[in-house]
VOBA-1610 file (N, C-alpha, C; in pm, whole numbers, padded with zeros to 5 digits, always signed):
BEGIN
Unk+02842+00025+01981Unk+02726+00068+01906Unk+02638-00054+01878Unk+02516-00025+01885Unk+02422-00151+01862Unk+02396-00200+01757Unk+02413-00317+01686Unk+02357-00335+01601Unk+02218-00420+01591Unk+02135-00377+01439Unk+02033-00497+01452Unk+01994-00554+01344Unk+01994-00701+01311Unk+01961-00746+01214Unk+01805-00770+01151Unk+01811-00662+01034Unk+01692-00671+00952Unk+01669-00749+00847Unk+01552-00831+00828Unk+01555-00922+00699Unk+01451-00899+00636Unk+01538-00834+00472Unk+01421-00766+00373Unk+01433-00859+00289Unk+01321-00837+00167Unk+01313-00893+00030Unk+01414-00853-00025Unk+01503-00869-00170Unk+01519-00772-00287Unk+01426-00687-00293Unk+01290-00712-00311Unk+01169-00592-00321Unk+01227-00490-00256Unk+01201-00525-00092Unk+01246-00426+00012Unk+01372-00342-00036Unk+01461-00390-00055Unk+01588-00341-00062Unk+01565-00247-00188Unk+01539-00300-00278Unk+01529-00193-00379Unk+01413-00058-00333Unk+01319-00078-00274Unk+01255+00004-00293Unk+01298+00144-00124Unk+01400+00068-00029Unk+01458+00158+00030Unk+01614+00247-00039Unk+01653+00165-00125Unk+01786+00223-00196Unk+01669+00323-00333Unk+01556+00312-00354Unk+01516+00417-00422Unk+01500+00555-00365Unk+01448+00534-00251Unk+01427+00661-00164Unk+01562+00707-00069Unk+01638+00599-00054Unk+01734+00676+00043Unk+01854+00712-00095Unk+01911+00693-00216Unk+01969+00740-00282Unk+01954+00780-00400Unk+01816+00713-00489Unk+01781+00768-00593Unk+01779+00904-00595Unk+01661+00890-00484Unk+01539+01011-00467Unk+01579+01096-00297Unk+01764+01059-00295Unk+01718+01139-00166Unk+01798+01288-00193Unk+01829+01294-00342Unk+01934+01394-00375Unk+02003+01455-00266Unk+02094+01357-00214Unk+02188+01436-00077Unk+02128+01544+00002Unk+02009+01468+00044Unk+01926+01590+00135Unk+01944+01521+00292Unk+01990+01404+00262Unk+01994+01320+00425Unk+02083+01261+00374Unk+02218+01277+00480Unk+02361+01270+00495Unk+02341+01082+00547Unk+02449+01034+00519Unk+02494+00909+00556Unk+02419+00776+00452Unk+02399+00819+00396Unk+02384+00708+00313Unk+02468+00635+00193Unk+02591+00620+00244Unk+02743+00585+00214Unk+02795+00481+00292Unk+02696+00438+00411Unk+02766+00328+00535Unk+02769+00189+00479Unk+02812+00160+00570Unk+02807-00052+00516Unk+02674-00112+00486Unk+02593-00065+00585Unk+02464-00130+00541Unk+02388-00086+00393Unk+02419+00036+00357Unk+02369+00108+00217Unk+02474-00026+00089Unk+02616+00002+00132Unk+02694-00079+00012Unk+02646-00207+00030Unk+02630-00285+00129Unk+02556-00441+00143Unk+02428-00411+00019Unk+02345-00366+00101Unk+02223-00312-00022Unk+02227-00331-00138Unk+02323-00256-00192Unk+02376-00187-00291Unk+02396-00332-00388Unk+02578-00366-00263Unk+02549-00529-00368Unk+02498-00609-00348Unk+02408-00644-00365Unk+02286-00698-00277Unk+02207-00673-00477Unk+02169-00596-00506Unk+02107-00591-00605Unk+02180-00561-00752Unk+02309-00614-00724Unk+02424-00622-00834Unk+02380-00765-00850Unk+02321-00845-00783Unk+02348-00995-00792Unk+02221-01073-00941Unk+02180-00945-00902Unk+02064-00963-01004Unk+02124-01059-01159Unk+02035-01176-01185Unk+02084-01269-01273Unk+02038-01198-01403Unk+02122-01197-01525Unk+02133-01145-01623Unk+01963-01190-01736Unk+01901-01325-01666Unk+01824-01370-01742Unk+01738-01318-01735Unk+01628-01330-01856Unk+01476-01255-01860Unk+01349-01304-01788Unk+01401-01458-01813Unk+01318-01539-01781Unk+01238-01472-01597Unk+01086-01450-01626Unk+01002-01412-01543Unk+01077-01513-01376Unk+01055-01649-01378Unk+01026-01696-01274Unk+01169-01674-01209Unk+01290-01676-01285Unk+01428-01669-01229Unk+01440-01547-01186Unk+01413-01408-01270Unk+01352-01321-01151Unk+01304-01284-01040Unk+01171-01348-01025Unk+01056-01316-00912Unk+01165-01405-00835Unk+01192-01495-00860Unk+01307-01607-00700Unk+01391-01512-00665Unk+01483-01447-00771Unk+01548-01341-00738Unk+01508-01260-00631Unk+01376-01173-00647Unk+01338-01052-00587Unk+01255-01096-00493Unk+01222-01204-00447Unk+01139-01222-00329Unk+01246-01314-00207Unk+01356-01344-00292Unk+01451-01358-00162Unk+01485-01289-00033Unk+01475-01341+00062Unk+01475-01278+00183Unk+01657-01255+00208Unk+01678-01125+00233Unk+01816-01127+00300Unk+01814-01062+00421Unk+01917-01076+00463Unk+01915-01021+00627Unk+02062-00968+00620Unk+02036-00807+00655Unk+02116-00717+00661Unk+02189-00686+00838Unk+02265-00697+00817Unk+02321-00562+00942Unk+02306-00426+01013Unk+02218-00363+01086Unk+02211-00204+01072Unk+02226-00139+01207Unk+02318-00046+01198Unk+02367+00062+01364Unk+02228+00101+01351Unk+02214+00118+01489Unk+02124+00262+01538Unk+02067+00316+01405Unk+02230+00432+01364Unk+02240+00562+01300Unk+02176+00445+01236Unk+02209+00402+01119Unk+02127+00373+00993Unk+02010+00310+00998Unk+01974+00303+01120Unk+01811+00243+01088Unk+01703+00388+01121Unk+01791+00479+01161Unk+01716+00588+01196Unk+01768+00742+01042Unk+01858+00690+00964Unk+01865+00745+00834Unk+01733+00685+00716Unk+01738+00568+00768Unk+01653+00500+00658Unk+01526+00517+00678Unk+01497+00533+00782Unk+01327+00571+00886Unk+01326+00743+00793Unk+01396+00804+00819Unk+01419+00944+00795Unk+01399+00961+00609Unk+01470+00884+00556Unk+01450+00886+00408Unk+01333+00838+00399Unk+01283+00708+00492Unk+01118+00654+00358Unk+01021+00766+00436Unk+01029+00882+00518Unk+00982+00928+00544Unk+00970+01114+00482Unk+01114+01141+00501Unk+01132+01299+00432Unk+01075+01295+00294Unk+01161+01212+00251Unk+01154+01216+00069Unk+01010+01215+00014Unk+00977+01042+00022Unk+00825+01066+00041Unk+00718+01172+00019Unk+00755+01239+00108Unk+00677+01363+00190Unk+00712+01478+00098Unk+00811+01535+00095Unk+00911+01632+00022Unk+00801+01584-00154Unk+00787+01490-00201Unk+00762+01465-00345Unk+00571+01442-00291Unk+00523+01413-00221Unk+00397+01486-00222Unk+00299+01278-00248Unk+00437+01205-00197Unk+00455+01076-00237Unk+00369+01007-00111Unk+00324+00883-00069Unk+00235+00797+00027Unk+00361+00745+00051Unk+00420+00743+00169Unk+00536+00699+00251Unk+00487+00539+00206Unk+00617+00476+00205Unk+00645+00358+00147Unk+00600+00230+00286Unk+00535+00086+00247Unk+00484+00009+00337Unk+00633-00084+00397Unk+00761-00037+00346Unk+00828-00156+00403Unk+00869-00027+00500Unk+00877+00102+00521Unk+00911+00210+00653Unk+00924+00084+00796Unk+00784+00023+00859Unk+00748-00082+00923Unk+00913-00119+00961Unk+00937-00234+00885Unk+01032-00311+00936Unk+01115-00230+01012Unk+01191-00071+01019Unk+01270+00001+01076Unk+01227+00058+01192Unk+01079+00049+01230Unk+01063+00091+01326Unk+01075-00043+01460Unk+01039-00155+01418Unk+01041-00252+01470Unk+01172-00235+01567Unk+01303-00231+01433Unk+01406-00226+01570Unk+01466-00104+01638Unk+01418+00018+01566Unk+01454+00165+01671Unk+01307+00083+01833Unk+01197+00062+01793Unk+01133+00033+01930Unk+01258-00017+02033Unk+01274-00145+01985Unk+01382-00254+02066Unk+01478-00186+02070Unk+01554-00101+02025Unk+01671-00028+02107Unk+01621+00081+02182Unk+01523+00211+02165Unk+01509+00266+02292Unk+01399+00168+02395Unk+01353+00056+02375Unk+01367-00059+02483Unk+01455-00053+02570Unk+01577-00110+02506Unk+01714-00109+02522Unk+01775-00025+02641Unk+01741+00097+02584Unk+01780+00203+02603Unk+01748+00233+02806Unk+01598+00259+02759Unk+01543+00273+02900Unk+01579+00148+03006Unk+01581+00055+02972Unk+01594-00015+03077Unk+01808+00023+03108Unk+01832-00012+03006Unk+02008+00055+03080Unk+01986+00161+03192Unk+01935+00250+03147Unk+01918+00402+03188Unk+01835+00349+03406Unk+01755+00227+03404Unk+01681+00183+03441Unk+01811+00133+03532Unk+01876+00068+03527Unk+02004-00033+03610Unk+02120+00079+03587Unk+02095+00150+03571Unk+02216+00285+03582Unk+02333+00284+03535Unk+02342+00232+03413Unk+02460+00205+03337Unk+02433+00342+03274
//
């Protein structure tokens, strides 16, 4: 199975774990995989302090996740259904997920192309 490495903000991350589990009330299955729990603790790390600037360092950190196929095409599917479903302007980090579904049916066709 393919994987591909995506590198979000905290921003990012939080604002795809809003739509794929806040707001996806178990309407789109799989959002329980490794890349969701990475996420997940991923924004447990959050430092206890108030202080503004130790924050913003916090949330504009770049991390770089892991993601199959399936979950880059669950997460495409959530900033997209939900969104939509709540009457909501589909979210600007959607982008980064399409980037690598392109590069795998890339992928894809050219296998298909050398007849594997």
């Amino acid at each position: 199975m393919a994987t591909h490495k995506i590198t979000l903000t905290r921003y990012g991350i939080a604002e795809v774990l809003k739509w794929c589990i806040e707001r996806n009330h178990k309407n789109i299955p799989g959002t329980d995989s490794a890349a969701f729990q990475l996420m997940q603790g991923e924004l447990k790390k959050k430092p206890d302090s108030s202080d503004y600037f130790t924050l913003h360092q916090f949330w504009k950190e770049p991390v770089t996740i892991e993601f199959t196929d399936e979950e880059i095409h669950t997460v495409d599917r959530c900033l997209y259904d939900n969104p939509n479903a709540e009457n909501n302007q589909n979210p600007a980090i959607r982008y980064r997920f399409w980037v690598a579904t392109e590069n795998a049916k890339e992928a894809e066709t050219q296998m298909e192309k050398k007849g594997h």
